[in-house]
C-alpha positions in Angstrom: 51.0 -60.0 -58.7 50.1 -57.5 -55.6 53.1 -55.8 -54.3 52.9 -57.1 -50.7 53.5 -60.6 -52.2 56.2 -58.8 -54.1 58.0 -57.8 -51.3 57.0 -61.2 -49.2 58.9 -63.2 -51.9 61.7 -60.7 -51.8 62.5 -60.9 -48.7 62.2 -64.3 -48.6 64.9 -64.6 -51.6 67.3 -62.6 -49.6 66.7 -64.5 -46.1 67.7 -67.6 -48.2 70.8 -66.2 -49.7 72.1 -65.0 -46.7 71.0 -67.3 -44.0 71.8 -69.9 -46.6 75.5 -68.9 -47.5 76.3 -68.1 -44.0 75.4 -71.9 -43.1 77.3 -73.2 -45.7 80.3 -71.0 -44.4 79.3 -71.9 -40.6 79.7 -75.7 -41.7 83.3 -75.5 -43.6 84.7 -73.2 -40.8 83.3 -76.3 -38.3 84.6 -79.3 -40.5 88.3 -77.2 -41.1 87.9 -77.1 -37.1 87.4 -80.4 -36.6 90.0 -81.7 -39.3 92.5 -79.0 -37.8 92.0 -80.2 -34.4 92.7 -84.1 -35.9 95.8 -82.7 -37.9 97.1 -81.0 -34.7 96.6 -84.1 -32.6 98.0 -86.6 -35.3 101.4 -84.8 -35.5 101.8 -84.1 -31.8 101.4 -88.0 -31.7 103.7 -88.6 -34.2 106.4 -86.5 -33.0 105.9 -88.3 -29.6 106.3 -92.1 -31.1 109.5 -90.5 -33.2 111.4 -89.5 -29.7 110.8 -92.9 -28.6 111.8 -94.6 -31.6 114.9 -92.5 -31.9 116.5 -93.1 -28.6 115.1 -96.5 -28.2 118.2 -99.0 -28.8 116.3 -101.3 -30.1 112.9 -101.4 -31.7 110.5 -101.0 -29.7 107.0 -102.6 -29.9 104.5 -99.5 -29.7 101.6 -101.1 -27.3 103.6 -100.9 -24.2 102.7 -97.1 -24.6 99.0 -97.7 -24.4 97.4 -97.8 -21.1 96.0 -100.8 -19.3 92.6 -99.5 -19.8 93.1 -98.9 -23.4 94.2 -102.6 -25.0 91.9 -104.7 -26.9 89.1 -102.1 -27.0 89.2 -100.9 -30.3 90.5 -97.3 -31.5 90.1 -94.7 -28.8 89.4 -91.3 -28.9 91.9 -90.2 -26.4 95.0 -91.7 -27.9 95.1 -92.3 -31.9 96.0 -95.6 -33.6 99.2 -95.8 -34.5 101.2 -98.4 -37.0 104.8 -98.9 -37.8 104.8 -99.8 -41.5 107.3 -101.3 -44.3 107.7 -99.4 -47.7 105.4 -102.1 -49.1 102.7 -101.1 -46.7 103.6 -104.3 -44.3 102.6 -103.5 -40.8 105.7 -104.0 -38.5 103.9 -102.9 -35.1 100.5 -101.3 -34.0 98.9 -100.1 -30.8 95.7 -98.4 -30.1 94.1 -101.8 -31.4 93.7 -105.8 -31.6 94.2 -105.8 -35.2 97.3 -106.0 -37.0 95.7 -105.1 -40.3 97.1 -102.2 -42.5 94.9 -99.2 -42.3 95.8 -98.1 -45.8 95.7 -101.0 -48.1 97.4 -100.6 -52.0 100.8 -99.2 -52.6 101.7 -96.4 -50.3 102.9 -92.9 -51.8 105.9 -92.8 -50.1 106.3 -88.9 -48.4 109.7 -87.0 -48.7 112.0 -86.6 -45.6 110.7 -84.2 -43.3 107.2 -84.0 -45.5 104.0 -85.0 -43.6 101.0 -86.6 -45.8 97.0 -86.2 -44.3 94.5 -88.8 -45.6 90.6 -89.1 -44.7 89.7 -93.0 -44.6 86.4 -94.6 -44.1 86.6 -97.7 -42.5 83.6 -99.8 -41.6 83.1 -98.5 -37.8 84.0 -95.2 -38.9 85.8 -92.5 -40.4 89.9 -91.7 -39.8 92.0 -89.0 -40.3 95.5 -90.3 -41.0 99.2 -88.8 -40.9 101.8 -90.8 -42.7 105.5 -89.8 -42.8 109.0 -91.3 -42.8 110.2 -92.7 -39.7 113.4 -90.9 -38.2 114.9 -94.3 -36.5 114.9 -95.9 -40.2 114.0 -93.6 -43.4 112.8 -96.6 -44.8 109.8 -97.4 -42.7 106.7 -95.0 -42.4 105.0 -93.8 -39.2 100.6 -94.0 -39.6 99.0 -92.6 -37.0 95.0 -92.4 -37.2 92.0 -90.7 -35.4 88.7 -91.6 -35.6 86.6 -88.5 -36.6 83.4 -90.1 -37.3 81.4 -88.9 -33.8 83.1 -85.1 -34.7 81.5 -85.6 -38.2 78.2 -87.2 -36.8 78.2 -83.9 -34.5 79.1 -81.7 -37.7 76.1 -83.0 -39.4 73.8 -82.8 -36.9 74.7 -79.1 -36.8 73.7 -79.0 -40.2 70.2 -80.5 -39.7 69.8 -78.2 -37.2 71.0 -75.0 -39.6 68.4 -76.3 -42.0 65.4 -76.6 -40.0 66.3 -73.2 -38.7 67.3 -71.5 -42.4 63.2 -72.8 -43.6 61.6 -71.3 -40.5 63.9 -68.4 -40.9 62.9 -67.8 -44.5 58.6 -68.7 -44.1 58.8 -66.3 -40.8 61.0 -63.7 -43.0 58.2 -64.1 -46.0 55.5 -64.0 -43.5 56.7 -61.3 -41.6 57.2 -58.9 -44.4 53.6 -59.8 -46.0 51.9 -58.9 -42.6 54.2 -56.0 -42.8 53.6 -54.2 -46.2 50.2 -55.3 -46.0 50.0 -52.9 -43.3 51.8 -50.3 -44.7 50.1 -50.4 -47.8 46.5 -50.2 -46.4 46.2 -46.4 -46.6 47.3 -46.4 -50.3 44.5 -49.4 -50.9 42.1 -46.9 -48.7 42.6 -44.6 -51.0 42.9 -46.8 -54.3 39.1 -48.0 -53.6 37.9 -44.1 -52.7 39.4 -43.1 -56.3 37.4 -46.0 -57.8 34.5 -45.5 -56.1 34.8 -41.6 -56.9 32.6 -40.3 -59.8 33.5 -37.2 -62.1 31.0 -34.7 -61.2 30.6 -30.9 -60.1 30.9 -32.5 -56.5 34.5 -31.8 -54.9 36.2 -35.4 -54.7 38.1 -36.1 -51.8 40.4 -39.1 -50.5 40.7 -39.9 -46.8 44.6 -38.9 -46.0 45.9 -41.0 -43.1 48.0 -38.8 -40.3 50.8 -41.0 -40.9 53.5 -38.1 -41.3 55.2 -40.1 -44.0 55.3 -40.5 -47.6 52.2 -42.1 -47.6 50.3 -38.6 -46.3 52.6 -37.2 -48.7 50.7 -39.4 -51.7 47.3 -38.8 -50.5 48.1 -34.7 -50.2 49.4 -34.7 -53.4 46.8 -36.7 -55.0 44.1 -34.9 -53.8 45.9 -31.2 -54.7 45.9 -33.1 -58.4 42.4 -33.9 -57.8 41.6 -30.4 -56.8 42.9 -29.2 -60.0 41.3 -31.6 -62.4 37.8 -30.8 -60.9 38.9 -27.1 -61.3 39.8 -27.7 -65.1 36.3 -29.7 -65.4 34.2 -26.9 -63.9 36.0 -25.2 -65.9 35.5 -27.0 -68.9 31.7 -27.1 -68.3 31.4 -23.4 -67.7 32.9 -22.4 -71.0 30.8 -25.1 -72.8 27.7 -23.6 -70.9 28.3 -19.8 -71.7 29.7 -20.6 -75.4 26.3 -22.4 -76.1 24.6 -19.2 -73.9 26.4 -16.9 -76.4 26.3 -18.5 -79.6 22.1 -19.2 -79.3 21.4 -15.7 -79.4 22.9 -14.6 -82.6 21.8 -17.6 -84.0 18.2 -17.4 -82.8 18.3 -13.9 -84.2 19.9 -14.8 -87.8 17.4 -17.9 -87.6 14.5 -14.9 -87.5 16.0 -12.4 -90.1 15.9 -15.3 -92.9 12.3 -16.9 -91.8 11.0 -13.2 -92.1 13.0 -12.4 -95.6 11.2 -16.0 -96.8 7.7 -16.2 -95.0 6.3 -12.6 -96.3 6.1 -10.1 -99.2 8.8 -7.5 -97.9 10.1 -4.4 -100.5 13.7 -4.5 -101.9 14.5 -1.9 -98.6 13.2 -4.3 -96.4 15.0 -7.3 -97.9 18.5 -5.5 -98.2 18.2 -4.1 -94.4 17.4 -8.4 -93.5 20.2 -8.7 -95.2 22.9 -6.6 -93.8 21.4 -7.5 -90.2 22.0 -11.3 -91.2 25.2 -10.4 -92.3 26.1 -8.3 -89.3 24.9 -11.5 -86.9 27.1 -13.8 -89.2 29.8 -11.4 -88.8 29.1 -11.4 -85.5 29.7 -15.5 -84.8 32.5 -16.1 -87.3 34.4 -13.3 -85.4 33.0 -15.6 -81.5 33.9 -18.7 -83.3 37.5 -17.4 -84.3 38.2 -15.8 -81.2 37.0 -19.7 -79.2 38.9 -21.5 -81.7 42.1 -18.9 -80.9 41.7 -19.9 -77.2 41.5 -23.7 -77.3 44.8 -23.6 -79.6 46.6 -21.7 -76.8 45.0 -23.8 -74.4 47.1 -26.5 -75.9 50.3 -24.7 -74.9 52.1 -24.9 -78.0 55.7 -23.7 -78.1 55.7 -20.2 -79.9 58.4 -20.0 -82.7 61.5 -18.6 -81.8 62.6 -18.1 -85.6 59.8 -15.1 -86.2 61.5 -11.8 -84.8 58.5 -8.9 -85.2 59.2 -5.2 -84.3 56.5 -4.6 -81.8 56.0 -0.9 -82.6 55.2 -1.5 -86.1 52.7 -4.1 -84.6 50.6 -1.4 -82.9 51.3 1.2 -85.5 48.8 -1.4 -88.1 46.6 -2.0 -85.7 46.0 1.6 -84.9 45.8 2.4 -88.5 43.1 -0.2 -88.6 41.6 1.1 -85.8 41.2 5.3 -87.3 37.8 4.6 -89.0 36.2 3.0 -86.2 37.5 5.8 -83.5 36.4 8.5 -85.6 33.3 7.1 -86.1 32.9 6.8 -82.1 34.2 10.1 -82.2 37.9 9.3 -80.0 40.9 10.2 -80.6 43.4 7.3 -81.2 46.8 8.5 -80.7 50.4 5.8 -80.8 53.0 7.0 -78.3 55.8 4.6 -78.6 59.7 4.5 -78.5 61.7 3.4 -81.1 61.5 -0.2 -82.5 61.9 -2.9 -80.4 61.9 -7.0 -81.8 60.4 -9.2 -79.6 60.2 -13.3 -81.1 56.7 -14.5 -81.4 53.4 -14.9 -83.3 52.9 -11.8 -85.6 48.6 -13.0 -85.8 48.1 -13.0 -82.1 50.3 -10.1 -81.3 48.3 -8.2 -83.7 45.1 -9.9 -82.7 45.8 -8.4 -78.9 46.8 -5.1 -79.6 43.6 -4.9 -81.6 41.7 -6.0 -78.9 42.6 -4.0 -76.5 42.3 -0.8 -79.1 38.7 -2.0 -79.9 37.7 -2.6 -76.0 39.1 1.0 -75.4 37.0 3.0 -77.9 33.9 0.9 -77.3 33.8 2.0 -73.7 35.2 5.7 -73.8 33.8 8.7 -73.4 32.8 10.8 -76.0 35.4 13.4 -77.5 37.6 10.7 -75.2 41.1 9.9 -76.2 42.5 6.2 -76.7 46.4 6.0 -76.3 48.9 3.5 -77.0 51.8 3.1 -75.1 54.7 1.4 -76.5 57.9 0.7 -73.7 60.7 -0.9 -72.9 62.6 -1.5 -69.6 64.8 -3.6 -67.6 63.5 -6.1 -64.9 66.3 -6.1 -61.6 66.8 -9.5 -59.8 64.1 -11.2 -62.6 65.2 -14.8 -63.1 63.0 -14.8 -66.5 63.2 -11.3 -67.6 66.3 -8.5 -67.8 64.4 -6.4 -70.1 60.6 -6.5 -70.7 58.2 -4.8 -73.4 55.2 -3.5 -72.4 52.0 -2.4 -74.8 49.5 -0.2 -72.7 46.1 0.8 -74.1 44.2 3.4 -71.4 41.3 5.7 -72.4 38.7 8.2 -70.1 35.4 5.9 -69.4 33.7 4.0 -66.4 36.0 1.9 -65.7 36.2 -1.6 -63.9 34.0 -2.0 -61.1 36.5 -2.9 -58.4 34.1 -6.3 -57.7 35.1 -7.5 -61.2 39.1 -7.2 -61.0 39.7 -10.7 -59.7 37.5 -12.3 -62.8 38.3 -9.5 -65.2 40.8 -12.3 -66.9 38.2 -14.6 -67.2 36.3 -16.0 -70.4 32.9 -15.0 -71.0 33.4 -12.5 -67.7 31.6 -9.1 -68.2 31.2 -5.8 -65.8 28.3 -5.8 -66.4 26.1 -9.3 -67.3 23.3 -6.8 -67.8 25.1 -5.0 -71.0 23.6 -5.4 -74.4 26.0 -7.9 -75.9 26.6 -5.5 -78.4 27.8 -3.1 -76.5 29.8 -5.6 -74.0 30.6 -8.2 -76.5 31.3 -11.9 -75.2 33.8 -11.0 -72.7 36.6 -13.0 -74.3 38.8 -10.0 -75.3 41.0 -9.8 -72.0 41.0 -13.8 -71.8 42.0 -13.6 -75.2 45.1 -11.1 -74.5 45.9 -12.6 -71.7 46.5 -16.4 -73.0 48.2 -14.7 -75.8 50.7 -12.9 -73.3 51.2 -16.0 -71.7 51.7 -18.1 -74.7 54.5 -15.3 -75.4 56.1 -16.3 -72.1 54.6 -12.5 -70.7 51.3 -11.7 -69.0 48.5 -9.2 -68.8 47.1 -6.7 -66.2 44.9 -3.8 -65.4 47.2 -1.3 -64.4 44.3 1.9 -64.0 40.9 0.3 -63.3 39.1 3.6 -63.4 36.6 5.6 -63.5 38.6 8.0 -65.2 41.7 7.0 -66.6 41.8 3.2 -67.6 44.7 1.0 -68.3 45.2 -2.0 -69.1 48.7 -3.8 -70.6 50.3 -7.3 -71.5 54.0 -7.4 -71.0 56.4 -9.9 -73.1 60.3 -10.4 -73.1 62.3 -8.5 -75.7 64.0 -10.5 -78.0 66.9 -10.1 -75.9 65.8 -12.1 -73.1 64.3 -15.0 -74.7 67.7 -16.9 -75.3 67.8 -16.6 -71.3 64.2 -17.5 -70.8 64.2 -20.7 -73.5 
């Protein structure tokens, strides 16, 4: 069911209920008028026949009070019918009528002294409200005086026919109304409903029409558009790092491809054969370590929680991975040197932590200068007026080369983003090792940043909370 209907039969529900209930409460207050206003008159007439009964010396009969104008005509509805009546219900006198004929037939419920009874007859030319109490010139004869109500209650009802008619068009107007109403309101969410259907996922930037309404339906079309924004970032996204992983996985497989068709296709010495070899070897080494480092990136992608339960000593972190490191930096003849303070535990994953030291420590020798220098920096330091950090730990790798052309900072974080896209790959690499470092700061609630971009001295760190902070941060 559409929600203008929705809100049509809602409103027409509540219409009902409270243009129905305050008819119903309309016609009692009228009908306890109109009885009132009988009552009133009924015992003001009664108290008036009880003086004359009282002082009269003898018994009076009551139509010499009726006016000339009155007698033989039937009840009137300026002075009630009144009857003088036995205990047995025997009608001793009567005026305000031809007819000697008790009003209320049966035996009579005789009312106490002083106590006055009301009774609603219906007689055949109409309806009567009646008073009955005892008679102060003799307590054993009862006083009936009657009004004809029937023309008040005729009025009464034709009131109500009136609140009827007027409750139905109240509530199809109220429905109505509020259909033409949200129907209205709702056509900028429809407008835009139909443009998100008609919308296909593409590079193309998609776009819904936001109506200058200044309410919360501009609000609605902002916002989905901003998520719209994004999600086309993410699929761009998505498309480029299917598009350069492909791009950087063909060419070492191409080039493994040719080292085995040439080992099987010709006559080639045992020399020839075990340098095929260690080239295939090298290019399989080559794509198990692209393939680990893709595979490391789409888990973080997934943003799952880092363990709080594994608490690593940071500095002992960088002291392996410079130990690893020695062989490889004295072969590019650099110096690897560790400058650190003493241990400090940080909580996280001791395989990526390692992983991004290592990176950065590889990344640093591979583009230093010769007899160059590779440091690690190790510190530790407290963050003033940091809502997520009080103290932070920060691993540094800086060494003397080229540097980062100032044109590639804003990308430098990137996947498959180089200096230079000209590089031999095996000099450059993939350009995953700073995306890598920096999902794996991020994962570890920290981040990563070039602090030197060079030439000269280069710098770059990630920054994590201490082991401190985390019970804050979490």
């Amino acid at each position: 069911m559409k929600l203008r209907v929705q809100v049509a039969l809602v409103s027409m529900i509540v219409t009902a209920l409270i243009l129905g209930l305050s008819g119903v409460l309309a016609i009692r207050l009228v009908l306890n008028q109109v009885v009132g206003t009988a009552d009133q008159a009924l015992q003001a007439r009664s108290r008036s026949i009880e003086r004359r009964l009282v002082f009269s010396s003898t018994r009076p009969v009551l139509p010499f009070e009726i006016p000339s104008n009155f007698r033989g005509f039937g009840p009137s509805r300026v002075v009630p019918l009144a009857q003088l009546l036995t205990d047995s219900g025997k009608v001793l006198s009567t005026f305000g009528g031809a007819s000697t004929k008790a009003l209320l037939s049966g035996p009579l419920h005789i009312p106490a002294p002083g106590v006055s009874e009301f009774y609603s007859l219906s007689r055949s030319h109409g309806m009567y409200r009646v008073l009955v109490e005892r008679s102060a010139f003799n307590g054993h004869e009862l006083v009936l005086v009657a009004l004809p109500i029937g023309p008040d209650l005729a009025l009464v009802n034709r009131l109500r026919d009136v609140l009827i008619i007027i409750w139905m068009l109240s509530v199809m107007m109220s429905g109505f109304g509020s259909y033409l109403l949200a129907r209205r309101v709702l056509a900028p969410v429809e407008r835009l409903r139909r443009r998100a259907a008609e919308a296909e996922i593409s590079a193309e930037a998609i776009s819904l029409p936001v109506p200058q309404t200044h309410d919360e339906v501009e609000a609605l079309g902002q916002t989905m558009n901003s998520l719209l924004g994004r999600l086309q970032g993410a699929l761009a996204d998505q498309h480029r790092f299917l598009s350069n992983a492909s791009h950087e996985l063909r060419t070492p497989l191409a080039a493994l491809r040719l080292e085995l068709e040439l080992a099987v296709s010709t006559e080639r010495s045992e020399e020839e054969l075990r340098r095929s070899s260690q080239e295939a070897l090298t290019t399989t080494e080559t794509l198990v370590d692209l393939v680990e480092r893709l595979f490391t990136l789409s888990v973080l992608d997934e943003r799952i929680p880092i363990s709080d339960s594994n608490e690593l000593d940071i500095v002992e972190i960088c002291q392996d991975a410079v130990a690893l490191r020695a062989e490889q930096a004295k072969v590019c003849d650099v110096a690897l040197e560790l400058c650190s303070m003493d241990s400090e535990v940080i909580v996280g994953e001791r395989a990526y932590l390692t992983l991004a030291v290592s990176t950065l420590i590889d990344n640093a020798i591979r583009f230093s200068n010769p007899s160059g220098t590779v440091t690690v920096e190790v510190t530790s330091k407290a963050v003033p007026n940091c809502e997520k950090f009080e103290r932070q730990v920060s691993v540094a790798v800086t060494n003397h080369g080229p540097g980062f052309p100032l044109e590639y900072l804003p990308q430098a974080f990137d996947r498959f983003s180089r200096p230079d896209e000209a590089r031999p790959r095996v000099a450059g690499g993939a350009g995953l090792g700073l995306a890598l470092v920096k999902s794996i700061a991020e994962a570890h609630q920290g981040f990563a940043e070039i602090v030197a971009p060079g030439p000269g001295e280069t710098k770059v760190r990630f920054v994590v909370p201490s082991q401190r902070n985390l019970s804050k941060v979490s």
